[in-house]
C-alpha positions as CSV (number, residue, x, y, z in Angstrom):
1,X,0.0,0.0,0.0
2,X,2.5,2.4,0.6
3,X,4.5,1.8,-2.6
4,X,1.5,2.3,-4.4
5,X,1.3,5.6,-2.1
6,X,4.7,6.6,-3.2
7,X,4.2,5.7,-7.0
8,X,1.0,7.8,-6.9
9,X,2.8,10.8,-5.5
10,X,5.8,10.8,-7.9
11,X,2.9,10.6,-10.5
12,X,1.5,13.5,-9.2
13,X,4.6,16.0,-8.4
14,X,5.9,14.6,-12.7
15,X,2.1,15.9,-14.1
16,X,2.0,19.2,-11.6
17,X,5.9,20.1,-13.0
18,X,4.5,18.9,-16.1
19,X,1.3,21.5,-16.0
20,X,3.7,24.2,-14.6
21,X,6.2,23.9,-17.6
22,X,3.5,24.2,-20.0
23,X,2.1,27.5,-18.2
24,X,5.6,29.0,-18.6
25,X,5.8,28.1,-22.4
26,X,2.4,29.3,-22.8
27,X,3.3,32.7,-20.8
28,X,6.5,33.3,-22.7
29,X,4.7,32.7,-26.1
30,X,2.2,35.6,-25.2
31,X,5.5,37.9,-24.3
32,X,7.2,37.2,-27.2
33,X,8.6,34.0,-27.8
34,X,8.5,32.6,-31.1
35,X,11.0,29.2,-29.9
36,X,12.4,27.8,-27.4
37,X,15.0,24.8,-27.4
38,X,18.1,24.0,-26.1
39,X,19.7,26.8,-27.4
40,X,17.6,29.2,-26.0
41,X,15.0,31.3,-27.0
42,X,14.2,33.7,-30.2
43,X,12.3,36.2,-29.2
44,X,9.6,38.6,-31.5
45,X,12.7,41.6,-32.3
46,X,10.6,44.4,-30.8
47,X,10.6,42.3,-28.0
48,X,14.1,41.9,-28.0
49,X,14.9,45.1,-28.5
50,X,13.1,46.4,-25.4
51,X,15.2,43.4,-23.3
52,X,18.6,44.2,-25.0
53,X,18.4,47.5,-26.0
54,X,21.1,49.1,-28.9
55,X,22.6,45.7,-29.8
56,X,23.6,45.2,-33.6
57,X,22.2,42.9,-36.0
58,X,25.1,40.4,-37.8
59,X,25.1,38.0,-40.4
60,X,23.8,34.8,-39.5
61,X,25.9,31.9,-40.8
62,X,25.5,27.7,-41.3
63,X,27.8,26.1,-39.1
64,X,30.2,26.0,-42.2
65,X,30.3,29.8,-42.5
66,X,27.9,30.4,-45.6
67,X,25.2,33.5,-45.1
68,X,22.1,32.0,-44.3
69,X,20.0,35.1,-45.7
70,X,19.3,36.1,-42.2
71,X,20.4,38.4,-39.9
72,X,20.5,38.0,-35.8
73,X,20.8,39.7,-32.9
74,X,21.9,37.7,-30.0
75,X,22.5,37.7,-26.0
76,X,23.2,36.2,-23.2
77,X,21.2,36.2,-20.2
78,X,22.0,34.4,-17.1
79,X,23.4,31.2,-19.2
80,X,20.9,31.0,-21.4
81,X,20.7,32.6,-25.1
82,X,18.4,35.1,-26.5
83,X,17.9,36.1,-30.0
84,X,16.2,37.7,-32.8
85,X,16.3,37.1,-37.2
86,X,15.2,39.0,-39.7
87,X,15.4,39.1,-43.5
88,X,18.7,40.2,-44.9
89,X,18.2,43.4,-47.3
């Protein structure tokens, strides 16, 4: 019985962190997230700009160092990446 306890608890605390995660996506997606992964997270520019005010945007390149036809603006925050991409002109 009190496995069965246990196993129902840690079933519990997994869906509430579960349930919480999902609020935070959902909050940052209404403040301006267009993605999040492991990288970080891109963020609408006028968003960004009002976080990281005055930064330039750069060429964004493949990881072999051709344009991609985008340009970024990126940060760091506290460890974790923040950026933005527009259309190169």
């Amino acid at each position: 019985m009190e496995l069965l306890q246990k196993q129902t608890q840690e079933t519990e605390n997994f869906l509430d962190d579960c349930v919480a995660m999902v609020e935070a996506l959902r909050c940052l997606e209404e403040k301006g997230a267009e993605a999040i992964d492991a990288e970080g997270v891109t963020l609408k520019t006028e968003v960004f700009d009002r976080c990281f005010p005055g930064m330039e945007w750069s060429e964004s390149l493949t990881l072999e160092g051709y344009p991609t036809g985008l340009r970024q603006k990126t940060a760091m925050y506290r460890g974790f990446t923040f950026d933005t991409y527009m259309l190169s002109e």
